[in-house]
C-alpha positions as CSV (number, residue, x, y, z in Angstrom):
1,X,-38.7,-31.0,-91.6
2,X,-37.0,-31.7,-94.6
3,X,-36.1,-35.1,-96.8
4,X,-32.6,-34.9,-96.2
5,X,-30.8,-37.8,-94.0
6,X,-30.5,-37.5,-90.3
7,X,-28.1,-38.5,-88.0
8,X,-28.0,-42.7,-88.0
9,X,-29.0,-43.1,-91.5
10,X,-32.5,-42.2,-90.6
11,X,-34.8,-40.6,-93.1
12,X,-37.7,-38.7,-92.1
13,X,-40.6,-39.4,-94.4
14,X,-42.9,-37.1,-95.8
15,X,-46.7,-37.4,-97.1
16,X,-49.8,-38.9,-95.6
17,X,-49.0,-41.5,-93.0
18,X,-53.0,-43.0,-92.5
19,X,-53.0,-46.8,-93.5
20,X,-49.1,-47.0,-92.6
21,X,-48.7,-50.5,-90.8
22,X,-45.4,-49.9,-88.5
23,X,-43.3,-53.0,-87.9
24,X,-40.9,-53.3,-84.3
25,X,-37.4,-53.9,-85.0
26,X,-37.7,-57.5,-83.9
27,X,-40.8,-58.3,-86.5
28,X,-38.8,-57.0,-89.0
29,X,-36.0,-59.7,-87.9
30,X,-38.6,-62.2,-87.6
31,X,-39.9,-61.2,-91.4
32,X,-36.2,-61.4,-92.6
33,X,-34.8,-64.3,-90.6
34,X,-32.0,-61.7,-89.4
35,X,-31.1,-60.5,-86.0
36,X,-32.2,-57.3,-84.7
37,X,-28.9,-55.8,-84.8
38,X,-28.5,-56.8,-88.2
39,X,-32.2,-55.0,-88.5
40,X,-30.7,-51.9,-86.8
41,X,-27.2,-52.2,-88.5
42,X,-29.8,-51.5,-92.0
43,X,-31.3,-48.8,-90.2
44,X,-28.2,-46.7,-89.3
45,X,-26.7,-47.6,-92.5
46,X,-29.7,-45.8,-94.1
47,X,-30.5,-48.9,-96.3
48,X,-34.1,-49.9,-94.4
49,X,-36.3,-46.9,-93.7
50,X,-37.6,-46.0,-90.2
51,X,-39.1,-44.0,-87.9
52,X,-38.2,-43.3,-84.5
53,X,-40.0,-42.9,-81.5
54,X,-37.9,-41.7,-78.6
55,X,-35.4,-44.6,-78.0
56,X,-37.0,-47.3,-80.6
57,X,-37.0,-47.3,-84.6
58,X,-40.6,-48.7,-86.3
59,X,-40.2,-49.5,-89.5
60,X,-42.6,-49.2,-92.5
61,X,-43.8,-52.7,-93.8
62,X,-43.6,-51.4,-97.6
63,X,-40.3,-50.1,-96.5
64,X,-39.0,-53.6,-95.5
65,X,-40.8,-55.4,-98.6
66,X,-39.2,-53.0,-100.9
67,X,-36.0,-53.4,-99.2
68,X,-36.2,-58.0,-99.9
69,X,-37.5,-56.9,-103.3
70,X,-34.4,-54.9,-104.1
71,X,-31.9,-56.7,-102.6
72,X,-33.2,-60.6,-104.2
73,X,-31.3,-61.7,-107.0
74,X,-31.4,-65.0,-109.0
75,X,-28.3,-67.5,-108.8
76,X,-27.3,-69.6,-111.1
């Protein structure tokens, strides 16, 4: 398989997966005080990276930590 985008924004990752901790769509809600379609709305856009398994996404936590990291900004 290769590291070009599927279908859905999803993004098949490469590399050694031991140590990986997998998050469920509605952790990753929970985590971001979001809905789960606004979790899923990231996925298919291709802005949050995730696996799927059959019918349901899992998500990478460093995927979701890089995602609040990027996407902060200071006001004022």
């Amino acid at each position: 398989m290769t590291n070009e985008s599927q279908p859905g924004g999803v993004t098949p990752i490469g590399g050694d997966l031991t140590g990986v901790r997998f998050l469920t769509v509605a952790e990753v809600a929970a985590l971001m005080r979001v809905s789960k379609m606004s979790v899923y709305r990231l996925i298919h856009n291709g802005d949050l990276e995730a696996v799927r398994f059959g019918r349901s996404f899992r998500v990478p936590e460093k995927a979701v930590h890089a995602y609040l990291r990027d996407a902060f900004f200071e006001t004022g």
